[in-house]
C-alpha positions, 0 to 999 in steps of 0.5 A, a space after each residue: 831552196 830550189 835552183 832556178 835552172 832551166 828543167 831538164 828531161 823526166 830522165 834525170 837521175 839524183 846521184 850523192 856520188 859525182 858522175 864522173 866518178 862512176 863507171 858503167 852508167 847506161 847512157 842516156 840518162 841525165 845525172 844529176 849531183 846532189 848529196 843533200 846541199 840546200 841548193 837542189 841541182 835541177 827541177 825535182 819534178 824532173 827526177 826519174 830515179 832518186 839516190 838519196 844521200 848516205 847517212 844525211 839524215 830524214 830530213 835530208 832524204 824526205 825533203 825532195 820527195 814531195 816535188 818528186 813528182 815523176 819519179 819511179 824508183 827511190 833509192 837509198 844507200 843504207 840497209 834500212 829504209 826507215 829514214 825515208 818512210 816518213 816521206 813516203 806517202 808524198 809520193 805518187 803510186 807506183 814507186 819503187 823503193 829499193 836499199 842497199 843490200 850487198 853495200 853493208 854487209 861486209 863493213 857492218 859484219 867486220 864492226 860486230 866481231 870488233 865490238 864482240 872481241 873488243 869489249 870480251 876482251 876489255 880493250 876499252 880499259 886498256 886503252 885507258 890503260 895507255 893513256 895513263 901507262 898503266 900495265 892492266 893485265 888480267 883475264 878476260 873472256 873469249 869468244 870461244 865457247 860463247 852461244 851467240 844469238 843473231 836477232 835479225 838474220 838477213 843478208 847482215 846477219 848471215 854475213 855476221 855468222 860468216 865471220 863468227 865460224 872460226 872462232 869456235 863459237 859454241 852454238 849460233 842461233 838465227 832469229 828473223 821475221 818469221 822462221 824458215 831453213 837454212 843451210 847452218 840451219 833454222 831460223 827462229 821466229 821473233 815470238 820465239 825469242 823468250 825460250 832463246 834469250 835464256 841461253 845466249 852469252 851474246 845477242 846480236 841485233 842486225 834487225 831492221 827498225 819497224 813497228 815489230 822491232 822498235 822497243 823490240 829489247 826492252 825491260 823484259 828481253 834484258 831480262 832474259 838474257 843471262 848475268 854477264 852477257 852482252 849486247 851488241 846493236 848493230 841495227 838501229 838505236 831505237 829498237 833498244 829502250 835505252 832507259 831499260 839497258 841503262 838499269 841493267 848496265 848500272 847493275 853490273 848485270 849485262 854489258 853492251 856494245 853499240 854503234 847505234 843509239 837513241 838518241 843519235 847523235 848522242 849528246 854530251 852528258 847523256 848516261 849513257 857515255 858513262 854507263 858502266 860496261 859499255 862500248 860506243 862507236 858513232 854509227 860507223 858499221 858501213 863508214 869504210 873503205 868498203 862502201 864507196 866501191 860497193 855503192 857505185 856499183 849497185 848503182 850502176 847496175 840498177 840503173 843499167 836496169 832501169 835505162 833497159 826497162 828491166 825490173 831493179 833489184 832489192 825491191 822493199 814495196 813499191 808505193 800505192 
């Protein structure tokens, strides 16, 4: 429901994160705090610049939008857009839609190599181990020697391969939209992904979820990746086809570790909770300690942008 205060200038800003726990916001500019409660803050038709609330949901992103009717740059707090997509034809021409490149990176990296070297090295079993105080000892691959395979090389995925090179890692290969050079070297185009997969112990998946990447690793991708490797998705839960991987992990085929799946959140009695040989963290690849300092941030120098007029940074399309 819609608060009945009085509207305020076209210069208000929706921020998730209360003002006065920021610094280096311009002045001039009336920020608003809303992180996705029913009541809205002030008239939406007054916002000019839309912070949508971190990890609430489509639902809550989009439900604002159609009154937005002055805004000029919608903002979100995530690396990918594909929550507010849905809303985005409500909006007025000339919009700009921005991510949160730089917020993530750090965090979501730092969750990969977890996963990777926790489920290499069996530390789901051993925990049930401690549970039950049993010894398991045994032996258990490493990352060492492995060929890795990062599908989706963007600011996440270079910041994965960041981390990946002290573990001496036998070969790292770079997949993205379409190919390009690098300083480690190429990056692979997604149709070249059938000669890749074959030789890959472990692939990677920071890829964006859009219409080229939903169902990307479906029945065929599985099964070309090699007998005992492991798949790790740090993107979205719907560019994987769950039943797919569902009959391979049944199999004792391939291995997997998630922080993102389809369904998400992932309801009690799913399989996949009980899928042989695999991992699952609840979404958790930017929920740190490192988010908040990073966001504020963003924010305040994207806004310090838009109070001067200046063109803002991580531009994804401007609508039309």
């Amino acid at each position: 429901m819609t608060s009945t205060r009085t509207p305020t200038s076209a210069t208000d800003v929706w921020l998730p994160i209360a003002a006065e726990e920021m610094e280096g916001l311009p002045e001039g500019l009336n920020h608003q705090f809303w992180d996705g409660g029913r009541d809205y803050p002030a008239d939406p038709a007054n916002c000019a610049f839309y912070v949508v609330p971190y990890m609430k949901g489509a639902e809550v992103a989009v439900r604002p939008l159609k009154a937005m009717s002055a805004v000029r740059v919608v903002q979100t707090l995530s690396a990918g857009i594909d929550h507010v997509e849905p809303g985005l034809g409500l909006l007025p021409a000339g919009v700009r839609l921005c991510n949160a490149k730089g917020v993530h990176e750090a965090s979501t990296a730092e969750l990969t190599l977890a996963l990777i070297l926790a489920s290499l090295r069996g530390f789901p079993g051993f925990v049930r181990g401690q549970d039950t105080e049993e010894w398991r000892s045994g032996f258990y691959p490493a990352l060492a020697d492995k060929s890795v395979l990062i599908v989706g090389y963007g600011s996440i995925g270079s910041a994965i391969e960041d981390r990946l090179e002290p573990f001496e890692c036998a070969r790292v290969a770079r997949v993205a939209r379409s190919a390009r050079a690098t300083g480690r070297g190429p990056v692979h185009a997604l149709d070249e992904l059938p000669a890749l997969l074959p030789g890959a112990d472990i692939v990677i998946l920071s890829t964006p979820l859009n219409p080229s990447t939903q169902g990307l690793v479906d029945a065929g991708f599985l099964a070309a990746m090699p007998d005992g490797a492991l798949l790790v998705n740090v993107a979205r839960g719907p560019v994987v086809d769950t039943a797919a991987l569902l009959s391979e992990l049944g199999s004792g085929r391939l291995r997997a570790a998630l922080d993102v799946t389809n369904p998400e959140p992932l309801p009690p009695g799913h399989p996949l909770w009980h899928a042989p040989h695999v991992l699952i963290t609840p979404h958790v690849g930017g929920s740190t300690s490192a988010f908040l300092p990073r966001a504020k941030r963003l924010l305040a120098a994207q806004l310090a942008r838009f109070a001067a007029g200046q063109p803002v940074d991580n531009l994804v399309l401007t609508t039309g």
